[in-house]
C-alpha positions as a printed Julia matrix, in Angstrom:
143×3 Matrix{Float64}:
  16.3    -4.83   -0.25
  13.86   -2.6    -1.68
  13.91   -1.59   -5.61
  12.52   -0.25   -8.88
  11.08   -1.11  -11.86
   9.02    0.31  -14.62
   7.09   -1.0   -18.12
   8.51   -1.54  -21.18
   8.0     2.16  -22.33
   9.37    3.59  -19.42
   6.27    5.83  -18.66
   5.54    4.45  -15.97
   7.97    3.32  -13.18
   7.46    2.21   -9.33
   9.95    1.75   -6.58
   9.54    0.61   -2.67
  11.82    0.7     0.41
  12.45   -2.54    2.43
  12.26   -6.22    2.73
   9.33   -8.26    0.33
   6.41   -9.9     2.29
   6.97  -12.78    0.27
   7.9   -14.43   -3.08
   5.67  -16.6    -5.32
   4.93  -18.27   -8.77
   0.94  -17.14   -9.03
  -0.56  -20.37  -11.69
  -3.78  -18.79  -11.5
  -6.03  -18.94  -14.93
  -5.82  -14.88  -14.21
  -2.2   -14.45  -14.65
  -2.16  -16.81  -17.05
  -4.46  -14.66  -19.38
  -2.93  -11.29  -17.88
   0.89  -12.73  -18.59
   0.05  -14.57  -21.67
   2.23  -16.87  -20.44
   2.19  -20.16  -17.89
   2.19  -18.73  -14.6
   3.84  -15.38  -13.05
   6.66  -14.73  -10.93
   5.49  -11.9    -8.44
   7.66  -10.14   -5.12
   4.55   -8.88   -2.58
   5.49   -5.71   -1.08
   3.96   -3.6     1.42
   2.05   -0.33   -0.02
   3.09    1.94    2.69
   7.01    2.37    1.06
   5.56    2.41   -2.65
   5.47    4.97   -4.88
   4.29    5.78   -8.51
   5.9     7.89  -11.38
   3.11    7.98  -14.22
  -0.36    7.34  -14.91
  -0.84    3.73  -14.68
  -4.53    2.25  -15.35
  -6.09   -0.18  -13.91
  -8.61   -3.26  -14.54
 -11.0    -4.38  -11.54
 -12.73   -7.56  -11.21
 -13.71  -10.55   -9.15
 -11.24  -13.72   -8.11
 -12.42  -16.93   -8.39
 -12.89  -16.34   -4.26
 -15.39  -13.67   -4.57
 -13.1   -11.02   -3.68
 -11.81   -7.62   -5.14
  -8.47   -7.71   -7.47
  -7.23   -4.93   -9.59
  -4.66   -5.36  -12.15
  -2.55   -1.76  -12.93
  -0.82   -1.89  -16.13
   1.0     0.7   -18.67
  -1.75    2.37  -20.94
   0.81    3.08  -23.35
   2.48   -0.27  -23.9
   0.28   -2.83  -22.05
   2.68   -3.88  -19.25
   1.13   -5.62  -16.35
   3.1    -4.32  -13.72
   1.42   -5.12  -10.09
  -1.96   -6.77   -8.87
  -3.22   -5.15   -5.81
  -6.78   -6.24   -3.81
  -8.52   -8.4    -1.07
  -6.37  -11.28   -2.44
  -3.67  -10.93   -0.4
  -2.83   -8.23    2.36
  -4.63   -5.34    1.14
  -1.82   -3.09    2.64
   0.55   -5.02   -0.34
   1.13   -4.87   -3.84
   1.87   -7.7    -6.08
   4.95   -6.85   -8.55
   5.29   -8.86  -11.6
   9.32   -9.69  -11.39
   9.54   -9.34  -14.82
   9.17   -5.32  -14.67
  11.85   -5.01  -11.95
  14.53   -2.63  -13.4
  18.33   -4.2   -13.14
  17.72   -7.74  -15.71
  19.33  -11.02  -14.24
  20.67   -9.7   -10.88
  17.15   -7.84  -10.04
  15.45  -11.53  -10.9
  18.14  -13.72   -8.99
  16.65  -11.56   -6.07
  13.38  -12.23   -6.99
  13.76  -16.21   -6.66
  10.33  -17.71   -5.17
   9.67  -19.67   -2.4
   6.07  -20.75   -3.42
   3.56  -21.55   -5.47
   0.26  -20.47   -5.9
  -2.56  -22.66   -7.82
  -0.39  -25.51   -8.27
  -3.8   -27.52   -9.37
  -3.97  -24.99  -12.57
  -0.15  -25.5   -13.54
   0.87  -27.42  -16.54
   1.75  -30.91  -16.28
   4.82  -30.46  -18.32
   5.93  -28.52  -15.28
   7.33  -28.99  -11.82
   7.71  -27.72   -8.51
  10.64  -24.57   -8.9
  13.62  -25.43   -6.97
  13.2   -23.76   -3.86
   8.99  -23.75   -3.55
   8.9   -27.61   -2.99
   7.74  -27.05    0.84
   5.04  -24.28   -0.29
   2.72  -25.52   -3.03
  -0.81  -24.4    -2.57
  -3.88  -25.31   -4.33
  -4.81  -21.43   -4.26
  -4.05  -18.4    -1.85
  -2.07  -19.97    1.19
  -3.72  -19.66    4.69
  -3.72  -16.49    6.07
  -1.2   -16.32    8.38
């Protein structure tokens, strides 16, 4: 598959070569706040095929686990654009789907086949067609 995409200013952009490691909603209070909206819809890629164009910055803190997450974002115009830590693989990146470059045909590829924090999302949602057999209280098992 691999792709592209870049923040809403264009400053700075990000692509990667192959397959994702996965595909997930994320209902975390984190993403939440970071998204300002109801949950995020994230590709995990590995970090070995991706690469940078810009000057991204970057947030550190703790997850409600204990361990290391850094959010990297646009400086210029605020874009969260990937999540990256001891969350998940710490050879991956977390893409927000929302940045990827191409609109509707770069989300349709995006589609997600879990979810993440289900006990944080809002009742006046549902399980995503397609995530019904993957709907985890917090970070799935590791595998």
């Amino acid at each position: 598959m691999g792709g592209k995409g870049s923040c809403w200013c264009g400053k700075v952009s990000y692509t990667w070569a192959g397959e994702p490691l996965n595909k997930a909603i994320c209902h975390c209070n984190a993403c939440q706040k970071i998204s300002g909206s109801a949950y995020t819809t994230n590709l995990i890629v590995p970090s070995k095929d991706f690469h940078v164009t810009g000057s991204p910055k970057s947030y550190s803190t703790k997850a409600d686990s204990g361990r290391a997450v850094t959010s990297v974002f646009c400086g210029e115009c605020g874009s969260p654009l990937w999540r990256e830590g001891e969350m998940t693989d710490p050879d991956a990146k977390i893409l927000r789907a929302g940045t990827l470059d191409g609109g509707k045909e770069a989300l349709n590829g995006a589609k997600p086949v879990a979810e993440l924090y289900v006990k944080d999302r809002a009742d006046w949602l549902g399980a995503q067609p397609g995530t019904e057999g993957a709907q985890f209280d917090g970070m799935p098992p590791s595998q």
